[in-house]
Structures are given as structure tokens and as C-alpha cells.
MARPA-66331 format. One record per residue (C-alpha): x, y, z. Coordinates in Angstrom, 3 decimals, m for minus. Layout:
BEGIN
NODE         xx         yy         zz
NODE          X          Y          Z
...
//
This chain:
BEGIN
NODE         xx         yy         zz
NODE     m5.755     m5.928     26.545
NODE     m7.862     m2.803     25.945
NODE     m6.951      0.158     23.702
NODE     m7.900      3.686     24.136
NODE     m7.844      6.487     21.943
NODE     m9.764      9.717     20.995
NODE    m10.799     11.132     18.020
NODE    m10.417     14.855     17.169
NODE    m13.726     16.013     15.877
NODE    m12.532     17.741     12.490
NODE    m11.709     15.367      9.453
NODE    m11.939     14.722      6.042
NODE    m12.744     11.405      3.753
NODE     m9.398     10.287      3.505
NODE     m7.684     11.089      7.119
NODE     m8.389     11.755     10.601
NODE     m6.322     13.648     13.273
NODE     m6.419     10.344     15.798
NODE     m4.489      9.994     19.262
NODE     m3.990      6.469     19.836
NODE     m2.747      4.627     22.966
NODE     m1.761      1.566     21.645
NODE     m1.015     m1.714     23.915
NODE      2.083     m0.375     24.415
NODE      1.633      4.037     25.238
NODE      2.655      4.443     21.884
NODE      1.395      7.847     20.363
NODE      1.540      8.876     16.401
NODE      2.942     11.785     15.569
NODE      1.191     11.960     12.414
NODE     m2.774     11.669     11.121
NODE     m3.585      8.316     10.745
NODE     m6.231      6.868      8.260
NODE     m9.036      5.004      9.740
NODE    m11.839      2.241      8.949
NODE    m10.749      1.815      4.882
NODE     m8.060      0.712      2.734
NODE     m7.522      2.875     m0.250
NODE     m4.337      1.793     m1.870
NODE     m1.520     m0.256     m1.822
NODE      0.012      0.044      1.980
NODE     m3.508      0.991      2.719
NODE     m3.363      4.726      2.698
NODE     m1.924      7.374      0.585
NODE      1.322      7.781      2.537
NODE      1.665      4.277      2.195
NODE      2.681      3.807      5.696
NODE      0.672      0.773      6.457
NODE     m1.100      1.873      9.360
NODE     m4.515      2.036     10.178
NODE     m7.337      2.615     13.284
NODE    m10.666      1.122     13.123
NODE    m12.801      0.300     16.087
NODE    m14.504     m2.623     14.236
NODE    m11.531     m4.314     14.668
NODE    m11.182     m5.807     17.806
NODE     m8.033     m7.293     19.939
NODE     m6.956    m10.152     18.504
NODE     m7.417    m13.093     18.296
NODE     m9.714    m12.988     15.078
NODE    m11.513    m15.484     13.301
NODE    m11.601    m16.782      9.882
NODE    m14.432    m14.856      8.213
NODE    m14.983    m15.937      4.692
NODE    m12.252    m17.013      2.120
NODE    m12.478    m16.972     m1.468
NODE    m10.403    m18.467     m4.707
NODE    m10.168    m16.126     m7.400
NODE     m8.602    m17.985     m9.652
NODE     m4.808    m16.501     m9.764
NODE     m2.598    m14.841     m7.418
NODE     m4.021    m11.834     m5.636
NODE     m3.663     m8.021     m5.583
NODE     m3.790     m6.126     m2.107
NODE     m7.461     m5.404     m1.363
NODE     m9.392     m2.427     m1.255
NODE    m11.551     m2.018      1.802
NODE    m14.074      0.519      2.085
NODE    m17.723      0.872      2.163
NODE    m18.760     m2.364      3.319
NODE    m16.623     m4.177      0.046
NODE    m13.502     m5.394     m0.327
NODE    m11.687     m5.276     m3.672
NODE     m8.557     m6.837     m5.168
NODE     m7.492     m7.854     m8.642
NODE     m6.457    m11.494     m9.770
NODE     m4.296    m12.363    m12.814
NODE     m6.591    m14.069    m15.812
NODE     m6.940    m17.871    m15.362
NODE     m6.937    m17.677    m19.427
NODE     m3.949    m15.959    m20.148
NODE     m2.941    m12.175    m19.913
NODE     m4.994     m9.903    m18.525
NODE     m6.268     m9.627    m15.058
NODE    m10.240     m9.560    m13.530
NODE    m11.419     m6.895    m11.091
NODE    m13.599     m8.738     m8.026
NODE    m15.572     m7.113     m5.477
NODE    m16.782     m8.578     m2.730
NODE    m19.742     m8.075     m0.047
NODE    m17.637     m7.576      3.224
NODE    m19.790     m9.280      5.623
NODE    m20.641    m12.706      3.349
NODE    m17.713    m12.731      1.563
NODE    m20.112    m13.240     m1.386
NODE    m20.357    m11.330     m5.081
NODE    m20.889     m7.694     m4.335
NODE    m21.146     m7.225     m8.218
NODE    m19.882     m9.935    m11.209
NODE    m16.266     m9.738    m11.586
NODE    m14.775     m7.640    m14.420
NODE    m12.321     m8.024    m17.166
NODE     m9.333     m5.381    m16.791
NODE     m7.697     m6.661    m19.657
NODE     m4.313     m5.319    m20.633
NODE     m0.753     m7.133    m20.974
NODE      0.815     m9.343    m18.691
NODE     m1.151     m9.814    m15.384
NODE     m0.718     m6.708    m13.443
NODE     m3.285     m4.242    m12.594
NODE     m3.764     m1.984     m9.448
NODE     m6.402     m0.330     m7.572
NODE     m7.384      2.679     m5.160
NODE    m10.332      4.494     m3.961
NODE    m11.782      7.755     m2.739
NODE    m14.063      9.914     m3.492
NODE    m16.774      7.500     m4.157
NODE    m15.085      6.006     m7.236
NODE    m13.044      2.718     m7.372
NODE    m10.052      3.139     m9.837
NODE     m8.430      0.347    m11.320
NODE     m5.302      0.379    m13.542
NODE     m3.805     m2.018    m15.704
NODE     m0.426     m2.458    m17.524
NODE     m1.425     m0.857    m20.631
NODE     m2.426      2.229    m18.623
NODE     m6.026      2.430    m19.369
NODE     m7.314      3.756    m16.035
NODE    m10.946      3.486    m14.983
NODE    m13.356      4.982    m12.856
NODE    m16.270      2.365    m11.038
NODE    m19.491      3.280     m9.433
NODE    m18.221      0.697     m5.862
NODE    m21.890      0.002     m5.471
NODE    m22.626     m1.245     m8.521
NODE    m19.626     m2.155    m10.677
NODE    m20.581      0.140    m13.050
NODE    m18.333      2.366    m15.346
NODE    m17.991      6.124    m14.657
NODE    m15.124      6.967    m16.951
NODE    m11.822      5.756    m18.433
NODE     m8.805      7.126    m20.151
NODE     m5.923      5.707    m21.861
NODE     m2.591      7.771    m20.446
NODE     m0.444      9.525    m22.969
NODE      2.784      9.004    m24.036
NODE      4.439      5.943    m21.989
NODE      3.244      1.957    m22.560
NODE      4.475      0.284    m19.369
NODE      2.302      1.112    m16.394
NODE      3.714     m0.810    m13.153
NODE      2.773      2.071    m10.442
NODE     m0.025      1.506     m8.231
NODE     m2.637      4.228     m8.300
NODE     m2.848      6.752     m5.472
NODE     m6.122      8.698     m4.618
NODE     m5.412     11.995     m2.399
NODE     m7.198     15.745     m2.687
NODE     m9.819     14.321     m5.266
NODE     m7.156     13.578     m7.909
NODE     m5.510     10.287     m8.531
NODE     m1.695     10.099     m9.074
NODE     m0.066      7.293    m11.021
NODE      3.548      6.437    m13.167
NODE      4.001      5.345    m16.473
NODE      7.187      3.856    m18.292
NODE      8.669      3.128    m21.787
NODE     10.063      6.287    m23.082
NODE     11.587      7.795    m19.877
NODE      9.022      8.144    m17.507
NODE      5.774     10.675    m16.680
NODE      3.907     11.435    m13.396
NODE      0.356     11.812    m14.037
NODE     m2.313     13.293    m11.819
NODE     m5.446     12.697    m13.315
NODE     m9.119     14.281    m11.856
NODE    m10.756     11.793    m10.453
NODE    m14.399     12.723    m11.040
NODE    m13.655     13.351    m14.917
NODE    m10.806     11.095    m15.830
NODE     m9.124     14.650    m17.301
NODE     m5.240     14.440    m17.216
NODE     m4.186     17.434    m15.001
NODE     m0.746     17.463    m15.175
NODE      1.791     15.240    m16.271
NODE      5.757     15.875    m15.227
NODE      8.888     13.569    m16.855
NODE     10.600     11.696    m13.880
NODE     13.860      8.880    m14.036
NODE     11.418      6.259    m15.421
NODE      8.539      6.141    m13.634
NODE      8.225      2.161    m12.687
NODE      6.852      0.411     m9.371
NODE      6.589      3.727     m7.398
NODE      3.155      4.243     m6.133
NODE      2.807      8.082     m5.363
NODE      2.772      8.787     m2.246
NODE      0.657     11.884     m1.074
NODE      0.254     14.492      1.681
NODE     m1.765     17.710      0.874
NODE      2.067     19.492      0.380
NODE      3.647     16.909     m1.866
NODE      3.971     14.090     m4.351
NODE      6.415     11.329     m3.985
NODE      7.922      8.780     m5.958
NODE     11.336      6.931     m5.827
NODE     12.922      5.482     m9.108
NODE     16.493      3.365     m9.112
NODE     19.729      4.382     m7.429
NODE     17.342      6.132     m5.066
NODE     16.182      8.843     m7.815
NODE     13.587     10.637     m5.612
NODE     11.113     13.308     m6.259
NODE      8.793     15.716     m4.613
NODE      6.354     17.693     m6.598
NODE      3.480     20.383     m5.849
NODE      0.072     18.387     m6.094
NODE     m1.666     20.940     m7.840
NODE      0.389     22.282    m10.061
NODE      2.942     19.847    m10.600
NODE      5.652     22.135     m9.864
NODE      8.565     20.170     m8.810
NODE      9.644     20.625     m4.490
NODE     13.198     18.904     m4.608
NODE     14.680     16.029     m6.649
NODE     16.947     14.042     m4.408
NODE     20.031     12.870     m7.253
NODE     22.266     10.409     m6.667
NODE     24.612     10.193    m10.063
NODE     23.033      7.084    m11.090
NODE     20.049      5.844    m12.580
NODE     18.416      2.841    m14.454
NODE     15.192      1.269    m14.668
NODE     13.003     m0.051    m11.439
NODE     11.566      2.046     m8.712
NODE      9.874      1.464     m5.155
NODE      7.280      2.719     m3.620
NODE      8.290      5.338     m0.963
NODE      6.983      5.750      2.589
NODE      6.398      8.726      4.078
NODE      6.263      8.713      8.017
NODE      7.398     10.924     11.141
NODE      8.536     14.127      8.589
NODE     10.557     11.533      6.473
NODE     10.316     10.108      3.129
NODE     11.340      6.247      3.277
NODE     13.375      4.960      0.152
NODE     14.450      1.739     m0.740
NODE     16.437      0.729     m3.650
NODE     17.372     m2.130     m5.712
NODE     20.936     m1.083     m7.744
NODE     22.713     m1.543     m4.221
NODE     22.517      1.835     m2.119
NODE     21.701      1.381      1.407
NODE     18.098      2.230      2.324
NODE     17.777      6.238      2.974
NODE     15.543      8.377      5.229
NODE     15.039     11.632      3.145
NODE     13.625     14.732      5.334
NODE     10.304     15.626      3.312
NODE     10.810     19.176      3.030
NODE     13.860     19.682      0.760
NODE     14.828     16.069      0.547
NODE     18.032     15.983      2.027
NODE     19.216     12.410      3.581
NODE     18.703     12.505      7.557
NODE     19.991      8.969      8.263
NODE     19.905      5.112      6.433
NODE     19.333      1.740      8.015
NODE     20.399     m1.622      6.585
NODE     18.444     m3.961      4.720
NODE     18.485     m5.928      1.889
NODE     17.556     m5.826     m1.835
NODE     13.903     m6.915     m2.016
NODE     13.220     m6.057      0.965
NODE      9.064     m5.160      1.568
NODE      7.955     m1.280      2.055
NODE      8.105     m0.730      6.531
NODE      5.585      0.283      8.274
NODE      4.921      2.754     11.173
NODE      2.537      3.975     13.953
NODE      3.905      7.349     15.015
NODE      7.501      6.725     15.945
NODE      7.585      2.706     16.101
NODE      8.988      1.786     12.655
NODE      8.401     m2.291     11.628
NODE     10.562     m3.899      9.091
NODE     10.976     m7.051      7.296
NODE     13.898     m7.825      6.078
NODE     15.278    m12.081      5.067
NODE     12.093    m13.528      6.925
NODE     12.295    m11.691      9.811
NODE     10.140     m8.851     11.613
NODE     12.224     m6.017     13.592
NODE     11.041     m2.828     15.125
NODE     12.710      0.307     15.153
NODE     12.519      3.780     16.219
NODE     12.099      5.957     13.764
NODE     14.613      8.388     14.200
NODE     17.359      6.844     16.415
NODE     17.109      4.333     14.243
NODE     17.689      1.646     16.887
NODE     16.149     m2.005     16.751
NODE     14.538     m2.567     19.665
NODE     12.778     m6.085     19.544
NODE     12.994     m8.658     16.622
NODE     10.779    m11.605     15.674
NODE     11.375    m13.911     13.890
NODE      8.730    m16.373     13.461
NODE      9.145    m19.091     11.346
NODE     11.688    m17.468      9.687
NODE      9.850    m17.260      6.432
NODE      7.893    m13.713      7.089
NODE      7.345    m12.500      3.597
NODE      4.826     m9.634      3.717
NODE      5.189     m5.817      4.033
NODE      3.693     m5.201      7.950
NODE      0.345     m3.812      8.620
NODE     m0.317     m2.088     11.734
NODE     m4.172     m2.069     12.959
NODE     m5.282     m0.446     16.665
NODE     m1.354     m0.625     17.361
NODE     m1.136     m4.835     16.925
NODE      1.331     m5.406     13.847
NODE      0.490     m7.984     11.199
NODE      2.467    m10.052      9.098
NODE      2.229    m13.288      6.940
NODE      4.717    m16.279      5.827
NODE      5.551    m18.008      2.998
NODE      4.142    m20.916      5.021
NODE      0.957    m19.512      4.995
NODE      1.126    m18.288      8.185
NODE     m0.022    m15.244      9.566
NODE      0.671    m13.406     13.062
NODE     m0.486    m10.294     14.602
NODE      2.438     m8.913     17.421
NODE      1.835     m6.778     20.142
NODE      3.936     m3.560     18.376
NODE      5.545     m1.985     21.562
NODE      7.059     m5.412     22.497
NODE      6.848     m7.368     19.771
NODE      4.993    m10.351     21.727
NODE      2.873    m12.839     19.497
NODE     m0.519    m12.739     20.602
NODE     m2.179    m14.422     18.247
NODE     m1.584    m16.829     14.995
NODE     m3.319    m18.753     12.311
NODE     m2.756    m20.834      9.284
NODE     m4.280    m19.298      6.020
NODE     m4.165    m22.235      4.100
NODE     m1.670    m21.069      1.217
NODE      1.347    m19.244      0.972
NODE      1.055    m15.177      1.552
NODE      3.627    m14.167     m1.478
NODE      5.814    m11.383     m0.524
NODE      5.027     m7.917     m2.312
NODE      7.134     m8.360     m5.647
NODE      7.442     m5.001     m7.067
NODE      9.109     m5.560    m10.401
NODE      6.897     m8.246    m11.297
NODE      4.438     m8.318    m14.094
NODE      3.364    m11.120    m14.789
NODE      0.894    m10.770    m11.379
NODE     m0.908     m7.853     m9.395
NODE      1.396     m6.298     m6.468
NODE      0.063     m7.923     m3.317
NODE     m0.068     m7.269      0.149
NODE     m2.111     m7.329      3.358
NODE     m5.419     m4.762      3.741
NODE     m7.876     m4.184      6.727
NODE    m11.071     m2.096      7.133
NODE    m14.916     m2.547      7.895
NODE    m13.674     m4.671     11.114
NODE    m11.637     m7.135      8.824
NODE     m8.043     m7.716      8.084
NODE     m8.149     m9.077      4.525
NODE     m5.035    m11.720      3.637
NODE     m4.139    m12.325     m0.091
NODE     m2.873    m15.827      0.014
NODE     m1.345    m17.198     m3.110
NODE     m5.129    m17.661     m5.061
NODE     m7.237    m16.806     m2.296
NODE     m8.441    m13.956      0.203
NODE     m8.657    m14.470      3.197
NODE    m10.799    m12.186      5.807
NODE    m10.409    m12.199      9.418
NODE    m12.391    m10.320     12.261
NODE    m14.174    m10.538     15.595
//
């Protein structure tokens, strides 16, 4: 099945105002990022979705697939490379690859991130690579070459679990130990901007839109701040707190929260934070993910669509029952992956399987309290979608 859509001619390096009909008529209500993964959830709004013509119907074909030698981070995917970290065969510590996109080959010799434990995160944008790792040394790479630009130790907090987030030419990260900070850091410099204390400031990538910075902490501690000046929007309170976060998801005027102490997921509206509805899943459950209105969840091994502000499941699948990853959404088809090692891509509007495969290893769900490995999840990009499996990555295409 074909899929149309139109570009509008104005954009920027990050996102472009795209109308998309997807297999079903679907149409997003919002920009939507296209060709690259930049972060975790592949774009700063961490709402999983992404358009790239190089990516055709599926089915795809295996590509290239490569061991790195511990469990996986979510890949980066952008100018003809694909990144990810993988914990240190030797111990703590984790090792930065990068990868030609089309071989599936070296692109440069890995590098040691170092740090404690095994976790380490990455983004990209504005021609720089960033890679973070527990300790919360941050650093700057030339993508091309591997080479160091800059790098800077953040102040004041020891436990860095917060996935990077490029937006506006600034990167935005968390730190924890001693309450917690939000730091946005200039990302051609490595300068500290601005840093602002926050619940505790683990597992909560920032997420970004050009009027706000947003992170989620336990009990639903949520908080919107001005990203220039670090001015704070709205802190949504909830007379409880601890340590843990997740990252939010910000999608058709909401910001998506999930929590771990018990509360029921919440819908927050973006502009003053105020709860506009909640929807039932379970603790652990993986970040959703959305093309305009069509919301896609995963929640005890199974895959359910939703509308995004009615709130109503409309189709569910279920697999093998095993479904472990956060969804992707690429050209309006829906990926996910198994604990079996199996991965699908669904038509989104009816949730019909059109295509599967076997990886070859078990696709870990994203485990967001976890140190002692990188947060995974799925990526896509350069005509690829890119499958962390266990030890290996996996890239499909036409």
C-alpha cells in the first residue's frame, strides 16, 4: 500500500511541518521529525514518531547486524551513521560505537565512555554527537570522525540516569544525588547555561518544544520550564515524592506522564499543566507513542491503540504476547519487538500485521531505572529501522 504526504517548504534541522496520509487517512496534528534519530524515542518530544521516504512499505530486509559486546543503547541515526552505546565487556563502564549506515561496518573505532555502572546515553544535533555517562561527564564528538570537540563534568549532583536531549542548539539533561538539577548546557561550547533544582532529577529525558522543558520525577512530580532562561512555566505537584522519574511524552497539546509509586498514568495539558484525563496501565510500562491523534501503547506484552483524547482503545494486538519495546511509528506503520526476539511492524490505523521477522535475540524492554546497562529502545533513519537486540543491532530496510 502506497503512502502520500507533502512537505511544507519551511523547516529547520531538527523538525519539519509534514502532512502525512498514512495507510490509514491518519493526519498529525503536530510537526513531525523526519529522516534521523536524535535521542531516546527518536526525537526531542520523545514521541516516537518519525517520516522518512528512504523507508519504504514494509516488508524490510535484514541489512547488516552487529555484536557489540553487551546489551545495547537506542541508536542514533543521522548522517549516514548509526550510533548506540554498549555496556563494557570488562567491567563498568560503557563504549561509544558508530557505525557506517549502509555496510554496517566501523564508521570510526569505538570509544571508551567510561564512568560507573554501565549506563551512558546519547543525542545529536547540530553537527555534534553527545554522549553522557553515569558520572555526568558529557561530551561533544565531531560524527564524522569520532573526534572530541569538548567535554564537561556537570556540577553539583553524581548520579546521571537522564538521557540527553538536543533542541534550539542547547542540550538538556538531569542529574541526581543531592536533590536533583536540570541542566541546559550550549552545545557548541559545552558552557552550562542554566541549571534549575527539580524533585530528583532521575530517568527523565527532557523533553523539548521551542516553548518548554519537560521532565517527570516520582508520584508524577512534573515540570515545565522556559528553555532559555530556565524560568520555571508550571510544576504539576502531587503531595508525594521519592526517587525515580520517567521520561515524559509530549503529543497532541499534552504532556504524557507515567509513574512508578502507583498513580494512574496522567495526560497533563502543556500549557499550565493541569491534568486533562488518565488511562490505565501498569507500573513499568514503556513510554507510548503517537502519529497525530493515534496514540500506541504497550502495556503486559501487548500493543493497543488509542485516540488521543477520547482516550478510547480502538484495536489491540497482541502478538506473541511477549511485546516488550516502547512503539516506533515510521511513514504511519507501527513497530514493535518481543522478548522472543521478534519484531513486527502493524498497519497503525487498523492495527493489521503486515510484516514480521525474527532478530535473532531477545529485544529487552526499555528499563528506565536500570544502571547497570544503557536505556534501550528501537531507532530508524537513513532508510533503516535499527533494532537493539540483547548484544546486537540489528538494521532493517528496503
Amino acid at each position: 500500500m502506497k503512502l502520500r504526504r507533502t512537505v511544507a517548504s519551511l523547516f529547520d534541522a531538527v523538525f519539519s511541518v509534514v502532512v502525512l496520509v498514512t495507510p490509514a487517512g491518519a493526519r498529525p496534528v503536530e510537526p513531525s521529525q523526519t529522516g534521523v534519530s536524535t535521542t531516546y524515542q527518536i526525537n526531542a518530544r520523545h514521541d516516537g514518531s518519525l517520516l522518512d521516504s528512504a523507508v519504504g512499505a514494509p516488508p524490510l530486509s535484514q541489512k547488516w547486524s552487529r555484536d557489540l559486546g553487551g546489551n545495547v543503547s537506542y541508536p542514533i541515526v543521522a548522517g549516514g551513521r548509526v550510533f548506540a552505546t554498549a555496556a563494557s565487556p570488562n567491567g563498568y563502564g560503557t563504549v561509544l560505537h558508530a557505525i557506517d549506515a549502509a555496510t554496517g561496518d566501523n564508521a570510526w573505532e569505538p570509544v571508551d565512555l567510561g564512568g560507573t555502572y554501565r549506563w551512558s546515553a546519547l543525542a545529536y544535533g547540530g553537527g555534534r554527537l553527545y554522549a553522557q555517562n553515569y558520572d555526568g561527564v558529557l561530551t561533544a564528538f565531531n560524527p564524522a570522525t569520532g573526534a572530541e570537540i569538548w567535554t564537561v563534568k556537570l556540577p553539583d549532583q553524581y548520579a546521571f540516569t537522564s538521557p540527553p536531549t538536543f533542541a534550539g542548539g542547547v542540550v538538556y539533561t538531569g542529574g541526581a544525588g543531592s536533590g536533583g538539577t536540570l541542566y541546559a548546557v550550549n552545545a557548541a561550547s559545552g558552557a552550562v547555561l542554566w541549571t534549575r533544582p527539580v524533585a530528583n532529577g532521575d530517568n527523565s529525558s527532557p523533553a523539548v518544544t521551542a516553548d518548554g522543558v519537560y521532565v517527570s520525577y516520582a508520584c508524577e512530580q512534573t515540570y515545565a520550564f522556559d528553555p532559555k532562561s530556565g524560568e520555571p512555566i508550571w510544576h504539576h505537584e502531587t503531595g508525594c515524592g521519592g526517587g525515580g522519574g520517567r521520561t515524559p511524552v509530549l503529543a497532541d497539546g499534552g504532556v504524557w506522564v507515567r509513574d512508578d509509586a502507583g498513580m494512574t498514568p496522567a495526560v497533563l495539558n502543556v500549557a499550565d499543566g493541569k491534568v486533562r484525563g488518565t488511562y490505565e496501565a501498569t507500573d513499568g510500562a514503556p513510554a507510548p507513542a503517537f502519529d497525530g491523534r493515534q496514540g500506541y501503547f504497550v502495556d503486559e506484552g501487548v500493543l493497543q491503540e488509542r485516540h488521543s483524547r477520547t482516550l478510547d482503545t480502538r484495536w489491540k494486538f497482541e502478538g506473541d504476547g511477549q511485546i516488550s519495546t516502547a512503539p516506533i511509528v515510521v511513514n504511519g506503520y507501527v513497530y514493535v519487538g518481543s522478548l522472543t526476539g521478534r519484531l513486527w511492524a502493524l498497519n497503525g490505523a487498523t492495527g493489521q500485521s503486515v510484516w514480521s521477522t525474527d532478530v535473532g535475540a531477545p529485544i529487552n524492554k526499555p528499563d528506565e531505572h536500570n544502571v547497570s546497562e544503557p536505556l534501550t529502545g528501537l531507532g530508524a533513519g537513513g532508510g533503516l529501522v535499527v533494532v537493539p537486540a540483547t548484544n546486537s543491532l540489528v538494521a532493517y530496510g528496503k
